[in-house]
VOPAGU-2260 file (C-alpha; in pm, 1 decimal, decimal comma):
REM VOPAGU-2260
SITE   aa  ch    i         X         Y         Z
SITE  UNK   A    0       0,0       0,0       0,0
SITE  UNK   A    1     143,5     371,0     -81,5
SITE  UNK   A    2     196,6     584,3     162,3
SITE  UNK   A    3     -69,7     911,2     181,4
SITE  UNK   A    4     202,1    1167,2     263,4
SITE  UNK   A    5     535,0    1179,3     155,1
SITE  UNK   A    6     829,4    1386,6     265,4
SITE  UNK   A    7    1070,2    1672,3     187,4
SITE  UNK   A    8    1290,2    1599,3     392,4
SITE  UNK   A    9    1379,4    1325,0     709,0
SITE  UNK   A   10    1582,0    1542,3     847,3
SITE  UNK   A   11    1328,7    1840,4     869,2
SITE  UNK   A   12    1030,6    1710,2    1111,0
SITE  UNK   A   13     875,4    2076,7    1025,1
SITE  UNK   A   14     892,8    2034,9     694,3
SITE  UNK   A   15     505,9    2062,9     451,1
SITE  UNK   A   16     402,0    1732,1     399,6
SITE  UNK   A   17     273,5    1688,0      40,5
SITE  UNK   A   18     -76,9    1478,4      -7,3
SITE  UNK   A   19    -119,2    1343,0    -379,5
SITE  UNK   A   20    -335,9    1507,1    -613,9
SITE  UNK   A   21    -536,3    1227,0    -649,8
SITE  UNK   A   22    -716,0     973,3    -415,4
SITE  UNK   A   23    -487,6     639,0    -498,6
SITE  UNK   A   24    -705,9     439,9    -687,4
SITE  UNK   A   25    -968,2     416,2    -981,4
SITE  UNK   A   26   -1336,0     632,2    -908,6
SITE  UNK   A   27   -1568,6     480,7   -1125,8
SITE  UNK   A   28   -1917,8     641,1   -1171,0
SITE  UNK   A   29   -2196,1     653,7   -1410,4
SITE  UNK   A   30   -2317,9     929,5   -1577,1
SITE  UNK   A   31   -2630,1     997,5   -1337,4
SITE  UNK   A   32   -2380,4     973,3   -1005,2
SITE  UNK   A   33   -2152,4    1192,4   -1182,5
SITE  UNK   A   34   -2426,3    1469,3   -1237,5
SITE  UNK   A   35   -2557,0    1392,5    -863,4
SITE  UNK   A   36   -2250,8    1479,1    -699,2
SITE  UNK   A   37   -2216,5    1755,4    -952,6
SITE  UNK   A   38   -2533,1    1841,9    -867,1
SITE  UNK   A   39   -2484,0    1851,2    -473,8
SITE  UNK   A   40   -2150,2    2070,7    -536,5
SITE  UNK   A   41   -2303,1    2281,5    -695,6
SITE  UNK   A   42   -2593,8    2332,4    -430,5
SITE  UNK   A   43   -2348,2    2316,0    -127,4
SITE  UNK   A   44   -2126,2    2593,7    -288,2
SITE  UNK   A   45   -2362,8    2850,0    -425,7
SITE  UNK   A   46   -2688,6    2812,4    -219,6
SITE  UNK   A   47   -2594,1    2650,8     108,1
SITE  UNK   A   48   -2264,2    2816,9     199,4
SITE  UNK   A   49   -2387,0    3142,6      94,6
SITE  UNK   A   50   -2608,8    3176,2     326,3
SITE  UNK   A   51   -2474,5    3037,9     604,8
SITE  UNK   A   52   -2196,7    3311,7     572,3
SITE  UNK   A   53   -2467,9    3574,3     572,0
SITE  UNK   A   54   -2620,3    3401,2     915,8
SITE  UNK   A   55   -2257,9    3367,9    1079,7
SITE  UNK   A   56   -2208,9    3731,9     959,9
SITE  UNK   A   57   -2534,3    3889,6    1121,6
SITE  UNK   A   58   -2470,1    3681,4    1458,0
SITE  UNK   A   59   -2110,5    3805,6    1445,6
SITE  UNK   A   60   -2224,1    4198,3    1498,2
SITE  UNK   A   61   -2458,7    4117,8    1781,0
SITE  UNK   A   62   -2199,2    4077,1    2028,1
SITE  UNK   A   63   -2090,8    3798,4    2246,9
SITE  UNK   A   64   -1987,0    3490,9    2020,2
SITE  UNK   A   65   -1926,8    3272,1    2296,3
SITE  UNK   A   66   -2282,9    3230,1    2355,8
SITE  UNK   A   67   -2433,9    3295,8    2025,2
SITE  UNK   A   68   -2629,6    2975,6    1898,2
SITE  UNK   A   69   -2626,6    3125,9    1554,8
SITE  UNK   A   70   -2264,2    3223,2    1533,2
SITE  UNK   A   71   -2123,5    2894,9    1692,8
SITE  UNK   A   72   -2412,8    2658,8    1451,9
SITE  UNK   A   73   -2332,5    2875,9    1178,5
SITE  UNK   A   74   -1970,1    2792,6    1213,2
SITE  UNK   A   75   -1983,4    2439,4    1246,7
SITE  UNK   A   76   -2260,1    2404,9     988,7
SITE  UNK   A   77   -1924,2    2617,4     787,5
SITE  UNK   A   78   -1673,0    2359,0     871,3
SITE  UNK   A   79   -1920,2    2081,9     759,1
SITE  UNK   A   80   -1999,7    2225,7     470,3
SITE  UNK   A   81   -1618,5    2308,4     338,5
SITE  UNK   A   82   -1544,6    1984,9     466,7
SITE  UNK   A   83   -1765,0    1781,5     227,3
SITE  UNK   A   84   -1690,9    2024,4     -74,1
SITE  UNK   A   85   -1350,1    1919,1     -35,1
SITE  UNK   A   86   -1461,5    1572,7     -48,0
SITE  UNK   A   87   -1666,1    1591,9    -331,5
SITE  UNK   A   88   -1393,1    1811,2    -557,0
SITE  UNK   A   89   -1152,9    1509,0    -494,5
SITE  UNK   A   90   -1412,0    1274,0    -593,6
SITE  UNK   A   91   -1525,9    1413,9    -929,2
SITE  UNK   A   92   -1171,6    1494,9   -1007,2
SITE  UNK   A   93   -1058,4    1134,7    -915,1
SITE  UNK   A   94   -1400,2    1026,1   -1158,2
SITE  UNK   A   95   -1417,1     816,8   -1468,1
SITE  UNK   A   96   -1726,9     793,3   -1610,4
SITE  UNK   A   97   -1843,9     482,7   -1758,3
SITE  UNK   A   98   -2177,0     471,3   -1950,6
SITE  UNK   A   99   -2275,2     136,3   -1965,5
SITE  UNK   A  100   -2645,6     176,1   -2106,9
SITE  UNK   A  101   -2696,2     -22,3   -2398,3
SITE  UNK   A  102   -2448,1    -245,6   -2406,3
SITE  UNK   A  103   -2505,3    -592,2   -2598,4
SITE  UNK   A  104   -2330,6    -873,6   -2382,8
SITE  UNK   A  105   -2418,8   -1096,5   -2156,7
SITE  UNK   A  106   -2097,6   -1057,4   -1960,6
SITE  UNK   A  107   -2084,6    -892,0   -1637,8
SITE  UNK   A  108   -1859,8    -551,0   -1658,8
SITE  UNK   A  109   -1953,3    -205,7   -1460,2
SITE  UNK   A  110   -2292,4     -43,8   -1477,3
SITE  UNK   A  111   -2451,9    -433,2   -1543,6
SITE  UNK   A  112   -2804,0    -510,7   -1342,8
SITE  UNK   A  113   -2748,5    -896,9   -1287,4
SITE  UNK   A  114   -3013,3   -1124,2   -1175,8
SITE  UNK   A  115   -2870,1   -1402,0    -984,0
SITE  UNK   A  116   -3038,5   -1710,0    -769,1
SITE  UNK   A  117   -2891,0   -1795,3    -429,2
SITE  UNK   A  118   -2976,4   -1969,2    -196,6
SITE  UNK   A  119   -3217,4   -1695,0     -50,2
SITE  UNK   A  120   -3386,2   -1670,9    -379,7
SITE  UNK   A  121   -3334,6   -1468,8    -645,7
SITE  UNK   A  122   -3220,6   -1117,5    -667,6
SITE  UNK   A  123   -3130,1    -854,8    -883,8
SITE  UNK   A  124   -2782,9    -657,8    -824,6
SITE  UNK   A  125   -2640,6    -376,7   -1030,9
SITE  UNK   A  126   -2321,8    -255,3   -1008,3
SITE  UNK   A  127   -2226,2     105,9    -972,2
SITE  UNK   A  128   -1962,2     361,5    -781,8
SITE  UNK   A  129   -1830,3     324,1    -473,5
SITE  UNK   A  130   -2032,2     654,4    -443,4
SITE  UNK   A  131   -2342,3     526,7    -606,9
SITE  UNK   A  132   -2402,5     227,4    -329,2
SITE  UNK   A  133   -2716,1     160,9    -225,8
SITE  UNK   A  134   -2812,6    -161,9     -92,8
SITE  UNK   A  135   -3225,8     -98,6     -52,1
SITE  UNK   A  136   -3246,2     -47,7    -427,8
SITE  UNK   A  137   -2984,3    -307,8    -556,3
SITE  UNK   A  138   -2673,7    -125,4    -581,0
SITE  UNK   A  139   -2348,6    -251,2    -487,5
SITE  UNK   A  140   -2001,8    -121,2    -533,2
SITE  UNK   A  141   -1767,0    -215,2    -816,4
SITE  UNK   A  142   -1526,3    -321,2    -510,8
SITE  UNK   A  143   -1750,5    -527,5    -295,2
SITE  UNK   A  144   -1735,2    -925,3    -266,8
SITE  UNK   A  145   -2010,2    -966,0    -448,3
SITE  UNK   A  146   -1953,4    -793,0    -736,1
SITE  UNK   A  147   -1560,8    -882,4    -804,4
SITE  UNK   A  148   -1701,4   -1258,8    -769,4
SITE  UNK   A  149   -1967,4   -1158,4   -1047,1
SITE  UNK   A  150   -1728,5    -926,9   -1249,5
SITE  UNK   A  151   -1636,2   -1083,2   -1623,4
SITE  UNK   A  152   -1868,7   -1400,4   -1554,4
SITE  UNK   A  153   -2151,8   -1440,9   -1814,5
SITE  UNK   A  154   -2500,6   -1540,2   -1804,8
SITE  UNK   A  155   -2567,4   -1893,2   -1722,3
SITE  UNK   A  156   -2209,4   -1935,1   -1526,9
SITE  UNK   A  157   -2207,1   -2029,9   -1189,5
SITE  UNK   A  158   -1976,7   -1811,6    -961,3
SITE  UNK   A  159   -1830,3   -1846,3    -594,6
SITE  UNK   A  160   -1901,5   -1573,1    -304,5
SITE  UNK   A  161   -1690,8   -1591,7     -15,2
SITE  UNK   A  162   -1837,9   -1422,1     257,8
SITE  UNK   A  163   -1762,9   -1401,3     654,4
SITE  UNK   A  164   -2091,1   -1646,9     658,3
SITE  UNK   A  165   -1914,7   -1911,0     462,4
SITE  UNK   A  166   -1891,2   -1969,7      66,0
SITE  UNK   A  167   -2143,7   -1934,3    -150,0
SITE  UNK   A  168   -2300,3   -2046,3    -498,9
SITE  UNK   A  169   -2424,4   -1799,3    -664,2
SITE  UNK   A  170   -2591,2   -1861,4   -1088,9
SITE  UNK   A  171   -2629,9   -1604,9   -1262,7
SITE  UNK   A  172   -2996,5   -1587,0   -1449,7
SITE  UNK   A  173   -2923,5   -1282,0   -1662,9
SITE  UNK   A  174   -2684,6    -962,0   -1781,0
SITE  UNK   A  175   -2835,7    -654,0   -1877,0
SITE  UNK   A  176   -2746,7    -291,4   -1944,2
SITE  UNK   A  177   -3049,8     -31,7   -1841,6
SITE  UNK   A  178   -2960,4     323,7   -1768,3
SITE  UNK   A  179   -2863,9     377,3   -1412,6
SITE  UNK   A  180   -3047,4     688,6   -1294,8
């Protein structure tokens, strides 16, 4: 594993650490999480934080700060709100968007909905972003068990799932590419 900071110097304990551009890895997304976090950027930066300066602002000339609900909220709800635009900046630069919709395989690759049979039953899995994930409607990460057992296998093939429950059978029923919205 690489290391997240790296050093000047050894000699220099003061010396700036430097962070990489990049988050290490790959940040794949489809085209609708892309525009989602877009979208949420976009609201954080020009409606959200606006106005929370404006509150902090007015609460700053009334005096006292040390017991001013709006000042001290306001500059938390500041620091929370910087803090996730950070976030997402690094995650849609970090982004490679993969538009899977309309494919014609029957192999499983990124942006696939896969039904599968288990031994629960059947269900249907589709495989998205790590910042896409949402188990209640299907959605699992590119980088979860499940889906690196399912990942290149075709329709009809009969993969293995390891899990901390034991190993697993898993067939898969069917490979298809719908738009992910």
């Amino acid at each position: 594993m690489s290391k997240a900071f790296v050093r000047e110097s050894e000699e220099d304990d003061d010396a700036p650490q430097r962070q990489p551009s990049r988050p290490p890895g790959k940040n794949y997304i489809s085209p609708a999480g892309y525009a989602r976090l877009k979208a949420e950027l976009k609201q954080l930066v020009e409606l959200e934080r606006p106005e929370v300066v404006r509150t902090v602002s007015w609460a700053a000339k009334n005096g006292d700060r040390s017991e001013n609900g709006d000042y001290l909220y306001g500059k938390k709800r500041l620091r929370e709100i910087d803090r996730r635009v950070r976030f997402l900046i690094k995650r849609l630069e970090a982004a490679e968007v993969v538009d899977s919709a309309g494919r014609d395989t029957d192999q499983v690759f990124f942006g696939s909905t896969i039904k599968i049979q288990s031994k629960e039953g059947q269900k249907e899995i589709t495989i998205v972003g790590t910042d896409e994930t949402d188990t209640g409607k299907g959605r699992v990460s590119w980088i979860s068990p499940i889906a690196k057992a399912l990942l290149k296998a075709r329709e009809g093939d009969r993969v293995t799932l390891h899990t901390p429950a034991g190993v697993e059978s898993l067939e898969i029923l069917e490979v298809r590419y719908d738009p992910i919205d």
